[in-house]
C-alpha positions as CSV (number, residue, x, y, z in Angstrom):
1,X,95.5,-178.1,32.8
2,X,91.8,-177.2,33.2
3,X,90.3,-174.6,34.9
4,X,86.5,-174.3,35.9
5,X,84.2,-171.6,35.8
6,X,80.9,-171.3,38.6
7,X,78.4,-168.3,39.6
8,X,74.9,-168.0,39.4
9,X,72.9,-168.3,35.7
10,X,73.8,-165.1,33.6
11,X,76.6,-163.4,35.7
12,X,78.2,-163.7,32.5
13,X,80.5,-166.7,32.7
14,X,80.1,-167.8,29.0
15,X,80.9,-164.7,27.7
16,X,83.8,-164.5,30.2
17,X,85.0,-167.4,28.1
18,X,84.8,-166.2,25.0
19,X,86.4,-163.2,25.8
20,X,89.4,-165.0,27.0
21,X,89.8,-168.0,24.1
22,X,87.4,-166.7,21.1
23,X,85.5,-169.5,21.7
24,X,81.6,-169.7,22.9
25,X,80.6,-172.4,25.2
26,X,76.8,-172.9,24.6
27,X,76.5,-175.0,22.1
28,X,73.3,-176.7,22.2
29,X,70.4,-175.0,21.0
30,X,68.3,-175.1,23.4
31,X,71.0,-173.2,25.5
32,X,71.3,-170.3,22.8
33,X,67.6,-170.2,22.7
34,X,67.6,-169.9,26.5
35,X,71.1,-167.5,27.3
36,X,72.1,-170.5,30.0
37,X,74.6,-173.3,29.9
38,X,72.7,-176.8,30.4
39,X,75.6,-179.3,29.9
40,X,79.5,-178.6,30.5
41,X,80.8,-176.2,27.9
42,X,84.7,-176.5,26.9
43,X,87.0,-173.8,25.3
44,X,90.6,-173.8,25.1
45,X,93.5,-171.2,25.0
46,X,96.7,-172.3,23.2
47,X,99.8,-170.7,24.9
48,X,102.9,-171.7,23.3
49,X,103.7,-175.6,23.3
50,X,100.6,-176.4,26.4
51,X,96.7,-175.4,25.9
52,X,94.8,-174.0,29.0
53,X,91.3,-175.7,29.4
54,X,88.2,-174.6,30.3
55,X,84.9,-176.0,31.8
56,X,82.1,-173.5,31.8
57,X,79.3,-175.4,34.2
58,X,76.0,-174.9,34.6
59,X,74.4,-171.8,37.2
60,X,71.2,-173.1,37.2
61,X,70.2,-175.1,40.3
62,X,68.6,-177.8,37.9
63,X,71.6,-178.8,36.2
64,X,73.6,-179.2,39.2
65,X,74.4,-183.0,38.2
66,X,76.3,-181.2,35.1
67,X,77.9,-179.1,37.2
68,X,80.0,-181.8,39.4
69,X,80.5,-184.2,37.2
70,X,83.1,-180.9,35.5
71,X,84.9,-180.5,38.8
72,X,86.4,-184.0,39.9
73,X,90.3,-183.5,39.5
74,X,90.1,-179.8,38.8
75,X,92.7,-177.7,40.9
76,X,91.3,-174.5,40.1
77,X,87.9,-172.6,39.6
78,X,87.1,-169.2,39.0
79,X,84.2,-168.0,40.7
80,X,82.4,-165.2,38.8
81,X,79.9,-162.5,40.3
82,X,77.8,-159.8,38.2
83,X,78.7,-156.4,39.0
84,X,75.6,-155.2,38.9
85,X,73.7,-158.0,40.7
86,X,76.0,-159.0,43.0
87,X,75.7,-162.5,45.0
88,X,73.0,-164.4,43.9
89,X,71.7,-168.3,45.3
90,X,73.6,-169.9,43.2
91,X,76.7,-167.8,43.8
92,X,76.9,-169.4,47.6
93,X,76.1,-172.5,46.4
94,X,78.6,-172.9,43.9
95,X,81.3,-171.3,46.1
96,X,80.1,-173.7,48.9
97,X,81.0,-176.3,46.8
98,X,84.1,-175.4,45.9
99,X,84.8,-174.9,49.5
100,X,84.1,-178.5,50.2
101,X,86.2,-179.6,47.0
102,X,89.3,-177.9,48.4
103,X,91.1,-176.2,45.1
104,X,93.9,-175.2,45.2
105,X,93.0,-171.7,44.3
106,X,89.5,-169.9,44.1
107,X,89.8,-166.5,41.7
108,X,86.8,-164.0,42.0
109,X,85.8,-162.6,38.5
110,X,83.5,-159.4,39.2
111,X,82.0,-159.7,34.9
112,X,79.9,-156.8,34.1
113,X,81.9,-154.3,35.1
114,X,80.7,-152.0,32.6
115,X,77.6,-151.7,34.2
116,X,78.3,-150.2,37.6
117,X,81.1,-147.4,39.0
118,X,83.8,-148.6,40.9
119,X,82.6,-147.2,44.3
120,X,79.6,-150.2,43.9
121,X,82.4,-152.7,42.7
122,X,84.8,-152.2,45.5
123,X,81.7,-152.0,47.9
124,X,80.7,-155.6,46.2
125,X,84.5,-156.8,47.2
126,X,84.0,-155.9,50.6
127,X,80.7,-157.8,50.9
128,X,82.2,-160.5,49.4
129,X,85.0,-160.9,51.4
130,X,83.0,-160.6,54.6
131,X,80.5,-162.5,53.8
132,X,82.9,-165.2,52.9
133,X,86.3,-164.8,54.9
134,X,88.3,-168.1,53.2
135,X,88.1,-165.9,50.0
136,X,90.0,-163.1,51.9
137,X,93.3,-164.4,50.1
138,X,92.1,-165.1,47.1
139,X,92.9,-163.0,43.8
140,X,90.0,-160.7,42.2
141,X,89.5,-159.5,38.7
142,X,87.2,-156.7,37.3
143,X,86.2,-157.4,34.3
144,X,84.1,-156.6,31.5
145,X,83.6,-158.9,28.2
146,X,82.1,-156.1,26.3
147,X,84.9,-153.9,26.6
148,X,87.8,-155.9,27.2
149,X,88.2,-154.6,30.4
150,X,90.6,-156.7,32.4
151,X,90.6,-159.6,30.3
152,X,94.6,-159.7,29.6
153,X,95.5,-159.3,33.4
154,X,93.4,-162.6,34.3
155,X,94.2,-164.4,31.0
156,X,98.0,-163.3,32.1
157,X,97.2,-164.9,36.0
158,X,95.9,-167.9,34.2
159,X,99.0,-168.7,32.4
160,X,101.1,-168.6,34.9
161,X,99.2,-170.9,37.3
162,X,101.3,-175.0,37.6
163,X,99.2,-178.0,37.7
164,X,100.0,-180.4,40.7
165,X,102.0,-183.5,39.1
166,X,101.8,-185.5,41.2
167,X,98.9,-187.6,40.2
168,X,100.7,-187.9,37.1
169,X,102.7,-191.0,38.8
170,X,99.3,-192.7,40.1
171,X,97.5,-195.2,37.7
172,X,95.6,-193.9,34.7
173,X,91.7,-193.0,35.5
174,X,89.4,-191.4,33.4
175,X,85.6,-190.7,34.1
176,X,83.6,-190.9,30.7
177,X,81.1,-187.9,30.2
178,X,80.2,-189.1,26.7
179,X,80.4,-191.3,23.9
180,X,79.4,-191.1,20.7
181,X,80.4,-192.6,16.6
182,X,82.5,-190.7,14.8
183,X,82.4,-191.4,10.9
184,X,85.5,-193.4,9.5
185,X,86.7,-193.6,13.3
186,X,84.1,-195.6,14.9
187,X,83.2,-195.4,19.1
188,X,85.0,-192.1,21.0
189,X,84.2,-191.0,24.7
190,X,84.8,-187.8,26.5
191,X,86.0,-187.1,29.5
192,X,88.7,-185.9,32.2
193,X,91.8,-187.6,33.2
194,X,91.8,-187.9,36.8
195,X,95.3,-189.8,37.0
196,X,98.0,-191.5,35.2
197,X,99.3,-191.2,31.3
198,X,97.8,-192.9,28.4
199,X,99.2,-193.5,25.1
200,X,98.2,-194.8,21.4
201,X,97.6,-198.4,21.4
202,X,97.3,-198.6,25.5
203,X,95.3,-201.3,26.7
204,X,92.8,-200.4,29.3
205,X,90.1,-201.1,31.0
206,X,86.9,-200.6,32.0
207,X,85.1,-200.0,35.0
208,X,82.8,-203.9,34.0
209,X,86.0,-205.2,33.4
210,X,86.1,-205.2,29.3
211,X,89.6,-204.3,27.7
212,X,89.8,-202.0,25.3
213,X,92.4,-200.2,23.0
214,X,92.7,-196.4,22.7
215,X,93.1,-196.1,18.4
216,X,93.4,-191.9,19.0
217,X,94.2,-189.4,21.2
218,X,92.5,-185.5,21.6
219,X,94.5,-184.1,23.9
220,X,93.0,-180.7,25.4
221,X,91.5,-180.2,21.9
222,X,94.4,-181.1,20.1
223,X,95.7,-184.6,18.3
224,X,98.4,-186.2,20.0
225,X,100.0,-189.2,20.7
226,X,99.4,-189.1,25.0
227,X,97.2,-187.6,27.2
228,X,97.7,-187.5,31.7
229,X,95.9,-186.6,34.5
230,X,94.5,-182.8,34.8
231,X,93.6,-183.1,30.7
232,X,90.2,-183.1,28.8
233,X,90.3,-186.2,26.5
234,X,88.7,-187.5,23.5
235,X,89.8,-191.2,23.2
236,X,88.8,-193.7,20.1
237,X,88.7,-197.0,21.4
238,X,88.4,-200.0,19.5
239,X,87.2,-203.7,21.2
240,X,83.8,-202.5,22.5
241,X,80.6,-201.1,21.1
242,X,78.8,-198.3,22.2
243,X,75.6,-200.5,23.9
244,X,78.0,-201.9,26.5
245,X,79.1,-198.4,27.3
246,X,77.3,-195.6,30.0
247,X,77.3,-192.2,30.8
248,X,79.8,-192.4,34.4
249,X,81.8,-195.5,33.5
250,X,85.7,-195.2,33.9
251,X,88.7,-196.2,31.8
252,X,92.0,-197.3,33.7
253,X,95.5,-198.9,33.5
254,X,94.5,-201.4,36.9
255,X,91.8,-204.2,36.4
256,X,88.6,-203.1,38.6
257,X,88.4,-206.0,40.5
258,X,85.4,-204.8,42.6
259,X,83.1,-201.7,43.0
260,X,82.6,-200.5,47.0
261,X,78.9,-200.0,48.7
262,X,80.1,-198.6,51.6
263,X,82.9,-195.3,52.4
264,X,84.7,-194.4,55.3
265,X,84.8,-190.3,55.2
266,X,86.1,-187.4,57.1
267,X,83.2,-185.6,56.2
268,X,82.9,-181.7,56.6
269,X,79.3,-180.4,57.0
270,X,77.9,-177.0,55.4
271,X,74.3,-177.6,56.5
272,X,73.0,-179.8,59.4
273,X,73.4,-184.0,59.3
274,X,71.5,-186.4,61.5
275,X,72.8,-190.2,61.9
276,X,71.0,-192.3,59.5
277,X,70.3,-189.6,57.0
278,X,69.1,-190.6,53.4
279,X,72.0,-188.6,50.9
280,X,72.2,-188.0,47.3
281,X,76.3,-188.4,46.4
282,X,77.9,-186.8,44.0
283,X,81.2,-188.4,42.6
284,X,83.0,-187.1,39.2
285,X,80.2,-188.0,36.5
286,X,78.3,-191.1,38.6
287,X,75.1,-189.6,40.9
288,X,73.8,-192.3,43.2
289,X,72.2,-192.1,46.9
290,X,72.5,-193.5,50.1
291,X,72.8,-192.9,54.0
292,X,74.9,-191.5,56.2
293,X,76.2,-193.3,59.4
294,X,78.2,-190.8,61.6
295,X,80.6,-192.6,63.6
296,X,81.5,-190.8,66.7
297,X,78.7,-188.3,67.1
298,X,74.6,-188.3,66.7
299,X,74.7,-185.4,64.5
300,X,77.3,-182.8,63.2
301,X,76.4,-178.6,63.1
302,X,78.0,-176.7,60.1
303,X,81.7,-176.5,59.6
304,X,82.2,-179.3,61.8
305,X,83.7,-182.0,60.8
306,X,83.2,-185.7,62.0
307,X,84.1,-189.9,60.2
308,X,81.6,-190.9,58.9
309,X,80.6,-193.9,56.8
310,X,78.3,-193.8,53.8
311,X,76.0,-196.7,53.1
312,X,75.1,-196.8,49.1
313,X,72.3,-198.0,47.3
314,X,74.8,-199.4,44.6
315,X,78.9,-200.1,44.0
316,X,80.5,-197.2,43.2
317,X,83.9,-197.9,41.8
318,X,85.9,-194.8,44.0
319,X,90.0,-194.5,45.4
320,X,91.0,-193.3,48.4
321,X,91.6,-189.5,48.3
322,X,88.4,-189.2,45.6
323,X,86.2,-185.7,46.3
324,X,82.9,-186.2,47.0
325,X,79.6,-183.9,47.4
326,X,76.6,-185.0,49.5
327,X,73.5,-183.5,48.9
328,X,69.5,-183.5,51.0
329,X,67.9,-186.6,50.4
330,X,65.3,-184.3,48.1
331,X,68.7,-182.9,46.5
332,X,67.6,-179.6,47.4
333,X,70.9,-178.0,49.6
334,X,74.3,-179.2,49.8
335,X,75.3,-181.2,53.3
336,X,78.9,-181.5,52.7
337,X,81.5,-183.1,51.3
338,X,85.2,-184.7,51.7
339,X,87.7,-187.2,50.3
340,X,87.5,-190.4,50.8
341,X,89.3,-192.0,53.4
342,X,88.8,-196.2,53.2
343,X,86.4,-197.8,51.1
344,X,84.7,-201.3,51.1
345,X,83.5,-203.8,48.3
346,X,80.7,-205.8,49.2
347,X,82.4,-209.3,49.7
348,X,84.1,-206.8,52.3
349,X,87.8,-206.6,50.7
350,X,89.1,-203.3,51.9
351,X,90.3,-200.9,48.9
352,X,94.0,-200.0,48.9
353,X,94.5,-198.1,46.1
354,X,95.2,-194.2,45.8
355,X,93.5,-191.5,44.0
């Protein structure tokens, strides 16, 4: 299972990571140099025969790209706040994302706890919760990663959270984040499983319609001999070279037969959307744009909800039930976001498969 971290830049969420798995996320340099997390950072927690994943991604607004492509098939996020600065920009619009990508749970981490008394924390909580009500349910933690403070109770909450199964039983997908050679191995990609099981010496295929064979498995950090929806994955695959592979392309068990240009949506708004409205979309690693083409209304307020049908400016290989964010046409604020409901290919097949 992975979980996902989000807050603004510097409310600590790297070292909240550390803390819990010994591990420290930012490993470029240029992130070191600059105390912020530019690309997804991974750590793991071994707890007897399972490891618990983690995706630490980005809180500053220019790596937002980053930050989604870590959230597709996720179930749960923890959302962490500074003590001492409280909510920042980026703290409402992570959580707003979130919001739209409908986790199954949402845990507040107050980091920093260190830093402030407990009358400002638990005046922090209530601001929190009245400032955003759908987090009234939701479990807090006060923490500090200096002292250790409150680190067992949430790494103890962690544990005993399930992942849903049942996309275990759906066809095998996997969004590629990167590729690279690996000495005596040859071509490996990164990614998350979104779906489905895969095993050594599967067959797959990918999203331009290439087989290939998966030589090796890293499961969740870890060698093995499977991997399954809700898992980080390193797979070595043999049959194709690195040139014919990109950044965004998917593995899976079913032959993709055709990539859609226009979705049918139930979309959700969180800022204003007019009819015809130029969109950047968001889905797992791909980031493409397009319009918007609200079906039974002119224009849709906030936290309304209306179908809709998005018109893109190239295929996008996406199953029914997929997450998506939209984003302004200058990618500026977040619109909304949903699932999709039906999606079409361009010789106008309608797709019928699940996700």
């Amino acid at each position: 299972m992975i979980i996902c971290t989000a807050g603004h830049v510097d409310h600590g969420k790297t070292a909240l990571l550390e803390a819990l798995t010994g591990t420290h996320t930012a490993h470029l340099p240029e992130e070191k140099k600059r105390g912020l997390t530019i690309e997804l950072g991974y750590a793991y927690l071994p707890w007897k025969d399972n490891v618990l994943g983690f995706i630490d991604v980005p809180g500053h607004q220019r790596f937002l790209a980053n930050m989604l492509a870590g959230l597709g098939g996720i179930d749960y996020a923890l959302l962490v706040i500074s003590a001492e600065e409280g909510i920042k920009p980026q703290t409402v619009e992570h959580l707003g994302i979130l919001r739209l990508l409908h986790f199954t749970e949402i845990m507040v981490v107050i980091s920093k706890a260190d830093r402030c008394t407990e009358t400002q924390i638990d005046q922090l909580i209530q601001d929190i919760q009245q400032q955003f009500p759908f987090l009234a349910t939701s479990p807090f933690f006060i923490t500090s990663a200096k002292t250790g403070q409150g680190i067992d109770r949430l790494k103890t909450h962690l544990i005993k959270l399930q992942q849903k199964n049942d996309r275990l039983h759906q066809p095998f997908r996997y969004a590629i984040d990167r590729l690279f050679h690996l000495k005596g191995s040859g071509l490996v990609v990164t990614g998350t499983a979104i779906s489905g099981k895969v095993a050594l010496g599967d067959e797959l295929f990918l999203s331009t319609g290439q087989k290939v064979r998966v030589k090796s498995i890293h499961a969740q950090n870890r060698e093995a001999t499977q991997g399954q929806g809700g898992q980080r994955l390193a797979l070595n695959l043999g049959g194709v070279e690195k040139s014919n592979l990109t950044r965004g392309d998917w593995l899976t068990t079913l032959a993709p037969d055709f990539a859609c240009d226009r979705l049918c949506v139930q979309l959700e708004a969180s800022h204003p959307l007019k009819e015809n409205q130029v969109v950047h979309l968001y889905h797992y690693v791909r980031h493409i744009t397009g319009k918007v083409n609200l079906l039974d209304c002119k224009s849709l307020a906030p936290q309304q909800q209306a179908l809709a049908e998005l018109i893109l400016d190239e295929p996008l290989h996406i199953a029914v039930g997929d997450k998506l964010i939209l984003r302004s046409g200058d990618d500026s604020h977040t619109l909304g976001g949903r699932k999709c409901w039906k999606s079409t290919a361009r010789n106008g097949i309608n797709v019928a498969t699940s996700g």
